[in-house]
N, C-alpha and C positions, 0 to 999 in steps of 0.2 A: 528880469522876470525870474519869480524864485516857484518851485514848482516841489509842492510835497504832493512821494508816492508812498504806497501802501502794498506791501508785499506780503506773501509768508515766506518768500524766501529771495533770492533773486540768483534765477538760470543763467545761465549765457547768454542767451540772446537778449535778454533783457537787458543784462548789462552791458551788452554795445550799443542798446540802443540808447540807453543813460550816459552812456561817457559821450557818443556821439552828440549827442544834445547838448553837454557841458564843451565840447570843442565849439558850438555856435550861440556862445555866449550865455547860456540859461545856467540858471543856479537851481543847482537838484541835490534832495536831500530825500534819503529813502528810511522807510522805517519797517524793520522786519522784526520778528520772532528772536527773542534772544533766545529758544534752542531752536532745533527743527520742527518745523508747523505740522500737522495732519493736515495741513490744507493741500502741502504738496502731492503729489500723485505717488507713487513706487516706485524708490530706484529715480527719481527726478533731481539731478545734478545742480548745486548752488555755487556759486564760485567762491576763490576767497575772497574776503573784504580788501585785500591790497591789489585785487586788481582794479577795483571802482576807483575811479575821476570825482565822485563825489561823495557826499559826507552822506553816511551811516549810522543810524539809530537803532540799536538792538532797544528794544522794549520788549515789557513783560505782554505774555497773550493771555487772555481768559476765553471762556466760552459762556454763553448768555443760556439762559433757563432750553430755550430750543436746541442748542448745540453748536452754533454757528460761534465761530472765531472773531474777536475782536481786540482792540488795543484799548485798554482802560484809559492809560495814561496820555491818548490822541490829544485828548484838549489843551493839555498842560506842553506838549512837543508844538502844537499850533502855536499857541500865546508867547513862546518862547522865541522857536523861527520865526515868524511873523510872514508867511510863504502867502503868494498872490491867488494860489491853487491849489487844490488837495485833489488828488487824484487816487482813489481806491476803486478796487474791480471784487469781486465776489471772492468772498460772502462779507469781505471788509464793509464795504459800502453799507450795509445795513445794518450800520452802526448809528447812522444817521436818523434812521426812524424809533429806533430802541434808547438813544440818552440822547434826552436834551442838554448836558453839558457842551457834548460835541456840537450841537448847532447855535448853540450860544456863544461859545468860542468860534466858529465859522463868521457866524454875523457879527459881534463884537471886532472883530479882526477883519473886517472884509473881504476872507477868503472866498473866493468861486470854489463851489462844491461838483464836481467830474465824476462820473461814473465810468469806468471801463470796463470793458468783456467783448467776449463774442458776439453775440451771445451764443450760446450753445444750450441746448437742449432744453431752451426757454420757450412756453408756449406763446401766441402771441394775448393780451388781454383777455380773459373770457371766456379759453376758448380749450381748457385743459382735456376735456371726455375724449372731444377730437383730435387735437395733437397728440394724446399722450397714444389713442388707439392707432395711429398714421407713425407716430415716430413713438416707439417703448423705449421707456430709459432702462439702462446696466450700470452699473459701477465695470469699474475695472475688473473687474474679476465677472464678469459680463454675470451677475446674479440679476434678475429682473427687480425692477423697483417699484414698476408701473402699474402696479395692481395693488387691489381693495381699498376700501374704504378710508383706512387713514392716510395712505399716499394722498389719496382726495384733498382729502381735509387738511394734510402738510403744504400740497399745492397750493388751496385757495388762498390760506396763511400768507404763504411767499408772494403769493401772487399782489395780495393784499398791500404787503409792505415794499415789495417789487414797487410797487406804484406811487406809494407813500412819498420813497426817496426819489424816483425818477421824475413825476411833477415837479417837485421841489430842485431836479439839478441843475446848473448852471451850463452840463454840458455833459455828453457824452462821447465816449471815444470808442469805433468799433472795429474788432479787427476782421469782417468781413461786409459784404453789401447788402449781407441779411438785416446785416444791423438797424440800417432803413427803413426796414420793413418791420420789423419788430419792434423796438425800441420807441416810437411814438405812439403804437398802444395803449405805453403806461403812463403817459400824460406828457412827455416831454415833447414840444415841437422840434418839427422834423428838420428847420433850420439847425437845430443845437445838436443836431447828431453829424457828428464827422467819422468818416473810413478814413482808417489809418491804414487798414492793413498790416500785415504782421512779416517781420523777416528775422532771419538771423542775423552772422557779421556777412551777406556774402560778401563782402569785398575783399575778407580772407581769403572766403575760398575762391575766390577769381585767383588772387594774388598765390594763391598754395597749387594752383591749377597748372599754371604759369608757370613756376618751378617746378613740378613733377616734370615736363615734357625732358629734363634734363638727367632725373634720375630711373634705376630699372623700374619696371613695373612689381605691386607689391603682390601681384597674382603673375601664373602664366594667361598667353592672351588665350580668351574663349569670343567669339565674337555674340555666342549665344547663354551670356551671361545675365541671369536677371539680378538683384537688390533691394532688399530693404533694410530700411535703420528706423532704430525706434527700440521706446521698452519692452522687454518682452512680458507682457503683463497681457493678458488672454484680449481685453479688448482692443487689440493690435490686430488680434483675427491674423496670427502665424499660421496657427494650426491650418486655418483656409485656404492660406497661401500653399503651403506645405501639401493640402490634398490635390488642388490645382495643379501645382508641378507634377506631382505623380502625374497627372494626364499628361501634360507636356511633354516627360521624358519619354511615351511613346512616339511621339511622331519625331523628339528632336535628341536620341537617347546621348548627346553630346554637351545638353544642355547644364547651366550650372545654380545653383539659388545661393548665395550670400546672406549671409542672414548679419548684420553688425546691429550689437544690442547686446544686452544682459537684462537679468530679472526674475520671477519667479516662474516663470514659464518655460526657465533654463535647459530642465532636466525633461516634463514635460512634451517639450519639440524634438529634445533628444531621441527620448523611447518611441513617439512616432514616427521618426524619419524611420529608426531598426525597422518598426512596424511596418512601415511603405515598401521599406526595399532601396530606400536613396538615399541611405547615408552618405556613400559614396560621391555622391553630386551636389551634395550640400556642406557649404563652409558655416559654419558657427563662430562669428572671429572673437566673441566676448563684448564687454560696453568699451566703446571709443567715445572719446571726447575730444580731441581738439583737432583742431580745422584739414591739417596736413595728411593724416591717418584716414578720418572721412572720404577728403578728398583723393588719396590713395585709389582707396577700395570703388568709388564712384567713375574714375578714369577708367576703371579698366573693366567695367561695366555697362551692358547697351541699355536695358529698361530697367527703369525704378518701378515697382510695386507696393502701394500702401494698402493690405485689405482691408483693415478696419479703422478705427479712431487716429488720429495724428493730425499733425497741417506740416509743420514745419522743416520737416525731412522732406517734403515735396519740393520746398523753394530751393534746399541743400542738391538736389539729383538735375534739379533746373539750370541752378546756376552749371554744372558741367555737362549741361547740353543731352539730358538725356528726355524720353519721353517716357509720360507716366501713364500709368496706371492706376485705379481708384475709385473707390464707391461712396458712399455716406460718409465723411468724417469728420473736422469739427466745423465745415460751412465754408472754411477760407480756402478747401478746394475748389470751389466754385468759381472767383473770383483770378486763380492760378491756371487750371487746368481747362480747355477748351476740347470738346469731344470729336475725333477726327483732324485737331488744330496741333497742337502737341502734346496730346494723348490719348484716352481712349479712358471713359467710365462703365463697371462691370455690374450688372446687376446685383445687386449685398445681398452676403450668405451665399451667393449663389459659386462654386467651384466648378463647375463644369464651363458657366460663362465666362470666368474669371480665365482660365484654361485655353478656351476659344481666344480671348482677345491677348491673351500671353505668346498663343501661336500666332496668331496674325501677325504681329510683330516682326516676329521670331522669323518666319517666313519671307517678309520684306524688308529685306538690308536700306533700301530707299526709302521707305517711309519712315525706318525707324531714324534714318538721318534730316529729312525735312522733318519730322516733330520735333525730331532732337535741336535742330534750329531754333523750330518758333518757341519750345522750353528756355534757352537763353537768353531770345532777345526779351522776353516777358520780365525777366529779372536785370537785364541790360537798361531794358527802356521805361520800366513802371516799377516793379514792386521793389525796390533795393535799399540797403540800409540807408542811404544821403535820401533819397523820394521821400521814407517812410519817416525819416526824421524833421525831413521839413514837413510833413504832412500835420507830424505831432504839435511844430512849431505854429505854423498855422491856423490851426485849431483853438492854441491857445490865446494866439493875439485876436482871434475873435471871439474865444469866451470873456476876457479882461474889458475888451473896449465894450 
């Protein structure tokens, strides 16, 4: 089974979940941006190419009269691999309804054509006045998008060709169970949508967990240590986090915030901690990236906190047994995080709630240790990189037959 993917870049977790796949016999061949994409997010980390297990395609990108990214030269990399599946997630994918090249090489070549995404902040069919007023879309730099007339009109467009390609795809792959739900709106049967679900490498950090118990801790111990990891790019909702603890440190003035991350919101969280009065209580450790460092800083912390936008730093705090914290983020908290099960979701926007369910916590050393359980076994027993990768495999032996 030969499987082409479509990136603008390729993270870390992406790429374990690629090597992992080539360990169970699939032939994967990924095709990125020969420089860095705008598709990527800020400060969004890509690994080297000598870490990948599979074969790498740097192509040129262009951008279509709309502005959306795509590969010119897909058709000619198809006819060439001769690959069973193409597998692109947004805004790649809508390459498909914009050149008939590509679907001519698609059909001429028998590839199954796969959609992946979240989806995230995708209305369901029809239904844009409602979603967009229920859920407002930000950019990263949390500017509102969701308002007048041309957003409209940008909407029904996408919406339009949203549909175009997903009638027409072979398959989709979703990385929550929203996916379900949304996803055959736009014409694809609900048979052809499969949850994959989304992880990092945890078996690293099991395996880096495992070794820390051996070396000193990279903090002193606080037992009332909160965390988060992630960009610091404002739709992180730091700042939130940050006026929340301010509450906290009244009742728990011993308490500590972690903050691991970089970004442009660097300096920003800086001037407001001065502004609170907790600098002192709060570590800024910089952007961490590999497994051992993370898991460092996560050992020696009791609750994980994501206020705003993220997924994947949830399953990172899980896999070390921690319980979380969380509001609206990209849908695959939903599927992770159980409310009173192993962890607690806080009203969005909201810092006084956020506050309240930081102290409840905070307050009970036993509940924060049975969440912190049922956080481990959820990544022990379902969502992990070997599940996540046969989920992908599986998917695929029934898009093919």
């Amino acid at each position: 089974m030969k499987i082409l993917f479509v990136f603008g870049g390729i993270p870390p977790y992406a790429n374990a979940m690629l090597n992992r796949l080539v360990e169970k016999n699939a032939e994967i061949v990924a095709v990125i941006p020969a420089g860095r994409s705008k598709v990527l997010g800020k400060g969004v980390k890509v690994i080297d190419e000598r870490q990948a297990a599979y074969t790498i395609i740097d192509s040129r990108e262009q951008k279509t009269l709309f502005g959306k990214n795509y590969f010119p030269d897909l058709p000619e990399i198809i006819e060439r691999e001769q690959p069973d599946i193409l597998v692109a997630g947004w805004p790649y994918f809508l390459q498909f309804f914009k050149y008939r090249r590509l679907r001519k090489a698609l059909h001429q070549n028998g590839v199954r054509f796969v959609i992946r995404e979240i989806p995230f902040q995708v209305p369901p069919y029809g239904k844009i006045r409602a979603y967009f007023r229920e859920h407002p879309m930000y950019n990263e730099d949390m500017k509102l998008l969701s308002r007048g007339l041309p957003f409209l009109i940008r909407q029904w467009a996408t919406m339009q060709i949203r549909r175009y390609c997903y009638a027409r795809a072979d398959g989709a792959l979703a990385y929550a169970s929203l996916g379900r739900t949304i996803m055959p709106t736009y014409g694809i049967r609900e048979e052809r949508v499969f949850v994959t679900y989304n992880t990092g490498n945890s078996e690293a950090l099991l395996h880096e967990k495992q070794l820390l118990l051996q070396e000193p801790p990279i903090l002193p111990e606080n037992s009332r240590r909160i965390i988060h990891i992630g960009r610091l790019v404002k739709w992180k909702r730091v700042d939130l986090l940050m006026d929340a603890f301010a509450k906290v440190l009244n009742e728990f003035p011993d308490a500590e915030l972690v903050v691991v991350g970089d970004g442009p919101e660097r300096e920003p969280l800086g001037r407001q901690a001065m502004a609170l009065g907790i600098t002192e209580r709060v570590v800024f450790t910089g952007g961490v990236y590999d497994p051992k460092t993370i898991g460092a800083y996560l050992s020696v912390s009791s609750v994980y906190v994501l206020a705003g936008m993220g997924g994947l730093s949830i399953n990172d705090a899980m896999a070390y047994g921690l319980p979380v914290i969380c509001s609206v983020c990209d849908g695959t908290e939903r599927d992770l995080v159980t409310h009173n099960g192993n962890g607690l979701f806080f009203r969005e926007n909201n810092a006084d709630d956020l506050s309240e369910k930081i102290s409840l916590l905070l307050r009970d050393p036993a509940l924060r240790e049975r969440m912190g359980e049922a956080s481990l076994r959820v990544i022990q027993e379902r969502i992990n990189l070997e599940s996540v990768s046969d989920r992908y495999l599986d998917a695929f032996r029934k898009i093919i037959l």
